[in-house]
N, C-alpha and C positions, 0 to 999 in steps of 0.2 A: 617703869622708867619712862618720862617724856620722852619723846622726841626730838630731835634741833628746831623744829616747826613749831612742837608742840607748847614749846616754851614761849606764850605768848608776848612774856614781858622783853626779849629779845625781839620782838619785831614790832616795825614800825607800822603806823597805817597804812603808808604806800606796800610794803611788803604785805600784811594783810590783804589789800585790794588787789594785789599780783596772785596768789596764793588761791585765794577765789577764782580770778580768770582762770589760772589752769586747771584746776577740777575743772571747772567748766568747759572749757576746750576739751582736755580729753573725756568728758563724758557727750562732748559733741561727735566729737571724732570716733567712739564706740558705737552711738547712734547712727553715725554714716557708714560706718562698718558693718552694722546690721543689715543694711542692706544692701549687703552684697550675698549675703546668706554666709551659703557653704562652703564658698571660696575664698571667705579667710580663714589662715590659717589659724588652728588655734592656742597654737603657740605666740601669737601677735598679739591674741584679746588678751592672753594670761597676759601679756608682759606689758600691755597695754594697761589693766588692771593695777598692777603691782607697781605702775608707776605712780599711780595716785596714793595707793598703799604706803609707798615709799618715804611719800612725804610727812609721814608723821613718825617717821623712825629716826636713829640718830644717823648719823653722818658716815656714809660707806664707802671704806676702802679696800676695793676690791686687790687683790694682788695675784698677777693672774704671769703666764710665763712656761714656756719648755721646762718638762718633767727633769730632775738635775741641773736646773740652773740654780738653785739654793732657794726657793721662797719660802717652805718652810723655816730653813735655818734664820732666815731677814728676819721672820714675821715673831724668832724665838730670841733674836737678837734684840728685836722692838717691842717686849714684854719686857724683855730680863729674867726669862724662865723657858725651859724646855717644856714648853707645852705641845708645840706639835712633834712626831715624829721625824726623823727625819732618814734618808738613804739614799743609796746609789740608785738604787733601783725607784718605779715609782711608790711612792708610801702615801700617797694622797689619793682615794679613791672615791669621794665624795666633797663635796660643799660645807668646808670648816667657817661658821660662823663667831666669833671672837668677841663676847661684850661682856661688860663689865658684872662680877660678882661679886658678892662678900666671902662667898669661899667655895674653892674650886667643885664644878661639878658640869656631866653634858649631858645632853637630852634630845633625842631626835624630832627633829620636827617632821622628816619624812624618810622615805628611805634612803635618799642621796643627800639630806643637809644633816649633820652634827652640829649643832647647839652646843659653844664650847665656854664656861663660865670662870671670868679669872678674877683676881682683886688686882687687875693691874693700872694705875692713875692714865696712863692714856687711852683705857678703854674706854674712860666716863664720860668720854668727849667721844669717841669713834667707836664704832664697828670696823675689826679687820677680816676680812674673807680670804681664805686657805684655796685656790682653788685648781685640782687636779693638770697635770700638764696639758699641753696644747696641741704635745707629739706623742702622744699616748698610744703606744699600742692598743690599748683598751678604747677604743671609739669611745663607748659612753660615754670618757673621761671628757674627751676635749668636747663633747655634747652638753654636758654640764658646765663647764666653762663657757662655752660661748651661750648657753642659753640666761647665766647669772648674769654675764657683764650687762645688760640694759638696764640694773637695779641699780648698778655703782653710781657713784655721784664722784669719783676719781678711782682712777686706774693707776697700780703703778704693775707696772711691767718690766718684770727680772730677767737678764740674757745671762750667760755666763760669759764670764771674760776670754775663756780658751775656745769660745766660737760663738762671738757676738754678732746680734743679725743676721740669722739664717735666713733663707727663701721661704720657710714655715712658719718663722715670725715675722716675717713682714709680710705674708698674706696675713695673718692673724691682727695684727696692728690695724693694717684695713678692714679688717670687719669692725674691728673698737670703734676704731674714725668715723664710720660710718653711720655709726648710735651716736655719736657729736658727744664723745664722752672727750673729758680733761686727762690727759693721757705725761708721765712722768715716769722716764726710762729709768730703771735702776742695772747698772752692771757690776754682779755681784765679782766675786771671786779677783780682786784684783790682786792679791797677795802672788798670787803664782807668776806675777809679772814685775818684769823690774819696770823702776819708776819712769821712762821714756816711754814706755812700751805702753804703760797705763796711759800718756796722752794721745798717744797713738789711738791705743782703742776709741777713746774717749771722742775723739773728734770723726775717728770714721763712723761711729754710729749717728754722730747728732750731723755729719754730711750724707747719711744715707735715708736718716730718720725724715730731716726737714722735709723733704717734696715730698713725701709718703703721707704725710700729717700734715702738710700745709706751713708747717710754720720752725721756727727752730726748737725742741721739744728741751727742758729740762733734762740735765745728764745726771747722775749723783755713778760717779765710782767708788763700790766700797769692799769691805771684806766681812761679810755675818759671822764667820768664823771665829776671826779677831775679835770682834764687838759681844761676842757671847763671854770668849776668854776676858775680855778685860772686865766686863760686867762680873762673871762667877766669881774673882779674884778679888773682889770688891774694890777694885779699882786698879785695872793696870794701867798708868798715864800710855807707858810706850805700845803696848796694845791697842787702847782706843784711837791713840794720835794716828795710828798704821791699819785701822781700821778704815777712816773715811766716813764713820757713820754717824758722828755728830751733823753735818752736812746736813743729810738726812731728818734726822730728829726735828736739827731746826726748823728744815723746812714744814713738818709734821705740826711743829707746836708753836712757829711761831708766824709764817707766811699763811699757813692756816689758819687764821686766827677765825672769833666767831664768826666776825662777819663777811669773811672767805667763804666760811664752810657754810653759814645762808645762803651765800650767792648765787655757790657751786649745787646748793642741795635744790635751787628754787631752778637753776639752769636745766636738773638734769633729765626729768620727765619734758621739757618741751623737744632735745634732743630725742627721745624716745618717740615721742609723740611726731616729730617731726622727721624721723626717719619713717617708721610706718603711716604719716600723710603722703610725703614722697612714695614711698614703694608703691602705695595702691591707687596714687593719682596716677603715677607710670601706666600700672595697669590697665586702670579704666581709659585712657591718653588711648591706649593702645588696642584694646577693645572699641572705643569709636573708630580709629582706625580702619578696623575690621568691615566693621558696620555698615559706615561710608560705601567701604565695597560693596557690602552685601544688597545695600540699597541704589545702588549703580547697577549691579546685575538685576537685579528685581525692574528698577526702570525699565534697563534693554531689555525686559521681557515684556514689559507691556509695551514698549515702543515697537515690538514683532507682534504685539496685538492686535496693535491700533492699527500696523503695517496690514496688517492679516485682512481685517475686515476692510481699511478702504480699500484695499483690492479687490477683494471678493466683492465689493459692491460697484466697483467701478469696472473690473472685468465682465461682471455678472450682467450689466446694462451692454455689453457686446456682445454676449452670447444669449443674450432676450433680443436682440436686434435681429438677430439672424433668424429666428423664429417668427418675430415679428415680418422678416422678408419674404420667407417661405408662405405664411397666409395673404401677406401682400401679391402677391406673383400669383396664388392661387384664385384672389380676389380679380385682379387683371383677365386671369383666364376665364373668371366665368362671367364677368360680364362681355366678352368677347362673344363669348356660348349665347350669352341673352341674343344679343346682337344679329347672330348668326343663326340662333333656330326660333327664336319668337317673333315669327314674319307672316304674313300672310301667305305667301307662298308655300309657306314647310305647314303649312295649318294642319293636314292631314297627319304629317307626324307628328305633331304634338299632341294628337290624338293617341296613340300608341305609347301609353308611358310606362311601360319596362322598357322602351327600347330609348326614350329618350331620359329615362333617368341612367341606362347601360350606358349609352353616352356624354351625360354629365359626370359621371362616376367615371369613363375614360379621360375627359376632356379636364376635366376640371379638377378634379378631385384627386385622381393619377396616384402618384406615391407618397402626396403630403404626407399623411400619416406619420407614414416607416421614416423619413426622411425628419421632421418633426421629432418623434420618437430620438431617433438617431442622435439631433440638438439634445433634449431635455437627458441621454445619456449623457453625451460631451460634458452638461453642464456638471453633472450628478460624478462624475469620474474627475473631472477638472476640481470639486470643491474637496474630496476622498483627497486627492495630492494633496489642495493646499494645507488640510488639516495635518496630515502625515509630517509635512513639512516644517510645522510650527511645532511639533510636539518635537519634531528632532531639533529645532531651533531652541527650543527649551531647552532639551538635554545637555544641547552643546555649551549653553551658559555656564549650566548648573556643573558640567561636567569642567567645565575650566574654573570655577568658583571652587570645587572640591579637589583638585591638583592645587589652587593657590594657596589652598590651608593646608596645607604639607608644609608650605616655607614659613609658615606664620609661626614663631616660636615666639610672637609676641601676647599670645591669647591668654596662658599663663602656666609659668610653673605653678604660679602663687597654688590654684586653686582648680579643680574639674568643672566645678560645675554648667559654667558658659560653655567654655571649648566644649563637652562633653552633648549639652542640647542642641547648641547648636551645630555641630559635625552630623550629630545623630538626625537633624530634622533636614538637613543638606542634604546625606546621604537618602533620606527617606522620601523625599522628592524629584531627586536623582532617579532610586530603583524604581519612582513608579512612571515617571517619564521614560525611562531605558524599558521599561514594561510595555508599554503603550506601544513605541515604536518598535521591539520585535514581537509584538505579537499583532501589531495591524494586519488585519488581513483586507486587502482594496478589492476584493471580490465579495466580499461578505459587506463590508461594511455600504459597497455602492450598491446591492443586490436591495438591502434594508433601507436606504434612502430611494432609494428608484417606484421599492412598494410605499412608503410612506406617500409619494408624489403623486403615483398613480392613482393611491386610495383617495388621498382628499379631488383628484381630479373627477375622478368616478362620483361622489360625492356632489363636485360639484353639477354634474351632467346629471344625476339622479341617477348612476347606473350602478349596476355592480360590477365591483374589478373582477371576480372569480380569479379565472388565470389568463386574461386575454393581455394582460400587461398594456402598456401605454400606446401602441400602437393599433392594438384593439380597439382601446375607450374612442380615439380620436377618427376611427374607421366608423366605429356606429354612432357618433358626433354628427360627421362628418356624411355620411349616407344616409340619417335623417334630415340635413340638411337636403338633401337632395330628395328624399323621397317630400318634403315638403313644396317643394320647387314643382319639381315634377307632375304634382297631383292638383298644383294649383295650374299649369300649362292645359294640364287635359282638360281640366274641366273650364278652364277660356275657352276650348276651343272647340267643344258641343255645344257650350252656352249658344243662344239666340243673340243675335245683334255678335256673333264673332268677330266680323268683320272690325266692327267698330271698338271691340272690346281689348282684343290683342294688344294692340298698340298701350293702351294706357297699361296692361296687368303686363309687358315688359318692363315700362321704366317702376311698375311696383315693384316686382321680381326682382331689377340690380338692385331697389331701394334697402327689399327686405334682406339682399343676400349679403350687401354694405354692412345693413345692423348685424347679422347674425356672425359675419367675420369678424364685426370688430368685438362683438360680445365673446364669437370665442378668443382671438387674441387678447383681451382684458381677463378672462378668466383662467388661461393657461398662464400668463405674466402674475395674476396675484397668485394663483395656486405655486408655481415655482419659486417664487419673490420669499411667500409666506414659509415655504418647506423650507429654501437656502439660510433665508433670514434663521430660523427657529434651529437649524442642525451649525448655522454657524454662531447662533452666541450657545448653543448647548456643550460645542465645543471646546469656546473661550474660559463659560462655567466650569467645566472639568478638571483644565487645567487651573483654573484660580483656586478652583478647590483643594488641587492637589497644594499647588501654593501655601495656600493659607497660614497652613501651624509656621512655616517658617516666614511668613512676613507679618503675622503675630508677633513671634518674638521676636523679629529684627527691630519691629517698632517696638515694642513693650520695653526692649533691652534699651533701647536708644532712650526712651523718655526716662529711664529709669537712671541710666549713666550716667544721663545727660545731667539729672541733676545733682546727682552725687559729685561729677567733677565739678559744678559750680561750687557745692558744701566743701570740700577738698579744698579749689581754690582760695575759698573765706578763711578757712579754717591756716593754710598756709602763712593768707598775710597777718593774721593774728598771731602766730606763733613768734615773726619776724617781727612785730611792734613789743612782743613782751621782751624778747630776746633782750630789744632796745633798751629798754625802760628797765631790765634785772642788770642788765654791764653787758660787759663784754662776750664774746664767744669764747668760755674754755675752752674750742679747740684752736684758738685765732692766734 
């Protein structure tokens, strides 16, 4: 059997050209859902699917309602035959499908739909759906009710007169509303009520109903009861009159008419389609959200970088300063030393050079070294802090970014799989920053920079470090310097022409002692410059690297949402131009 869609001579080109765009749309909207992966759910795709499916089926009315408000008796009422069962208890424990037959028979389609076949004249025009109560002891029940209703193309919804409008069906009515389904109250059982009392009901539902639904919803009071009696009876007038269900009927066979039920049927996938664009534009809304943050914290971590290194390099030129003053002052001292033993007078000592390099190495030479040494520690222990520092400055981000996703209950029920990587790469850079900082050991780690410094200093003097450490290197540096000094003095001052000779090989002497100072101070400065430089971006790499996998996927998620909310977006205002263009809002 066609379809209502499928009946082409029924629609017009504009309905045609409508009917396209929405495959289309939701086969966009399935596209942009794909990539979200795993975190839709896949009860969306199904029902996302079967919206398109839908539309070549005929015309569904779903009739959905609390277990004992009479639906089946309405739905046996609106046959004219006791087709479904009916009881106090609940008797509906599956998805009864109702379409037209040449003679009666059912067939499952699965294990929770029954396939129900009748030769009844209002089936050839609709499908009517049976579907289990709403207050179901049995979950399943009301599982399969709410997961049907997104197929319907109208709802009617049975209360019972003796306790209409409960708090369980008006949560339930809002899940309808919310699939932007066409929604017509029925309250069944009004026999049990005298006729005052019947407008009474009547008006409190549709003054409870309206803001619930947006709008004032269709009432029908009737009695399925009555309407089966007068139907079996083959016509009781006083039954059917006291029934109420002509009402009904009418509105069935005659405000429905086809091109109602086109309207409703071309309305009701963009409702579907347009509830799950909203749900998961929410999401993704709210995952940028996240993101935002996450890339705010990630900033203030490089802004503790960026902090990290112009300090270190701008502190690091005061503690080379001071280095640089200690050869300076030792530089002062020894040309003082020239001054004072490269004379004619002292000629004969300068002859004796152990004793005047014993006293260059007191005068001049004294405890630079240790003293030197002592700086290039400061430096060495001062950069061991700042790094300690920055790794606990990381932590402390990461550690207030992993307390702030506790409150984020916006990441999603929808779905695991974002929350789930990214908690897990948060946490994973978290333990290895929280790793770093209790397990820094600043004796160990300044011990290993102290030798790295010493060895390229050694290195650069041509010497070997062994174990004499830094104040060793700059001792026998520092004492060839001297023994150089010393041996050029002596031999001034056997030479021939001494007299005349001294005088010029002092001012060579400060000339030579100038260059050799400043050669050492440029080489102790690039040697410590090169070492601080090289342990402070190996330190910055470390943590970047720890970084990484989660600013991988803070960016990857970002470009990837990024454009899915714009698809979402497009996808929205198309929904709302069809909307335009098909009529009204059944639920308006």
């Amino acid at each position: 059997m066609l379809g209502l869609l499928g009946k082409r001579k029924l629609l017009g080109q504009r309905q045609e050209k409508l009917l396209a765009e929405e495959r289309a749309v939701i086969e966009r909207l399935q596209r942009v859902l794909a990539g979200l992966g795993t975190d839709v759910q896949v009860n969306d795709l199904r029902t996302l699917a079967d919206a398109a499916l839908h539309l070549d089926e005929l015309f569904l009315l779903v009739v959905a309602g609390e277990f004992n408000s009479g639906k089946s008796s309405f739905i046996n009422a609106l046959i004219g035959q006791p087709v479904l069962r009916e009881g106090v208890t609940p008797t509906t424990d599956q998805i009864n499908i109702l379409k037209y037959g040449d003679h009666p028979a059912e067939q499952h389609r699965d294990e929770y739909v029954l396939e129900i076949l009748y030769p009844a004249p209002v089936l050839r025009e609709i499908n009517v759906v049976d579907t289990p109560g709403t207050n179901a002891i049995i979950r399943r029940h009301e599982e399969l009710t709410r997961d049907f209703i997104p197929r319907s193309d109208l709802v009617l919804f049975v209360t019972s007169a003796d306790r209409p409008f409960t708090e369980s069906e008006r949560a339930f009515l809002q899940r309808i509303r919310e699939w932007g389904k066409k929604i017509v109250i029925v309250i069944n059982k009004i026999d049990i009520l005298q006729p005052a009392e019947v407008q009474q009901v009547l008006a409190f539902v549709r003054d409870n109903a309206g803001p619930l639904l947006g709008r004032s919803p269709e009432v029908f009071g009737l009695s399925a009861r009555l309407a089966q009696r007068a139907k079996s009876n083959n016509g009781d007038p006083a039954a059917w009159q006291a029934s109420g269900f002509e009402a009904i009927e009418r509105y069935i066979t005659d405000t429905l008419d086809e091109e109602e039920r086109i309207r409703l049927k071309l309305l009701n996938p963009l409702g579907v389609t347009g509830s799950l664009n909203a749900k998961y534009k929410t999401l993704v809304d709210n995952r940028l959200t996240v993101l935002r943050e996450d890339f705010a914290t990630l900033d203030s971590i490089d802004k503790q970088i960026d902090l990290y290194r112009d300090d270190l390099q701008r502190d690091f030129k005061f503690h080379l300063t001071e280095i640089e003053n200690l050869l300076n002052e030792m530089e002062l001292r020894g040309m003082s030393f020239f001054d004072d033993t490269v004379r004619i007078g002292r000629m004969f000592d300068l002859m004796k050079k152990d004793r005047i390099r014993t006293e260059f190495e007191d005068k001049v030479v004294g405890d630079t070294p240790q003293l030197i040494e002592a700086r290039v520690q400061a430096i060495i222990d001062w950069l061991v802090e700042r790094q300690l520092r920055l790794w606990k400055s990381v932590t402390e981000y990461l550690n207030r970014r992993r307390l702030s996703q506790n409150r984020e209950d916006m990441l999603g029920e929808v779905g695991t799989s974002f929350e789930y990587n990214r908690k897990n790469l948060i946490e994973s850079v978290g333990r290895t920053a929280r790793d770093v900082v209790s397990q820094y050991d600043r004796q160990a780690e300044s011990a290993e920079l102290a030798q790295s410094v010493q060895s390229a200093m050694a290195a650069t003097a041509l010497l070997e470090v062994g174990a004499v450490g830094m104040g060793g290197i700059l001792v026998a540096v520092l004492t060839g310097v001297a023994a150089d000094f010393t041996g050029l003095l002596a031999a001034s001052a056997v030479a021939a022409m001494g007299f005349y000779i001294i005088p010029s090989k002092r001012k060579q002497a400060k000339s030579d002692f100038h260059a050799k100072i400043s050669e050492l101070r440029d080489q102790l400065a690039r040697t410590i410059n090169r070492q601080v430089g090289s342990e402070m971006e190996a330190s910055i790499a470390q943590i970047r690297e720890a970084m990484g996998p989660y600013t991988r996927f803070v960016r990857s998620q970002r470009d990837t949402l990024g454009g899915i909310e714009t698809e979402l977006a497009q996808i929205e205002t198309l929904l709302g131009r069809l909307r335009g263009e098909i009529g009204r809002d059944p639920t308006a």
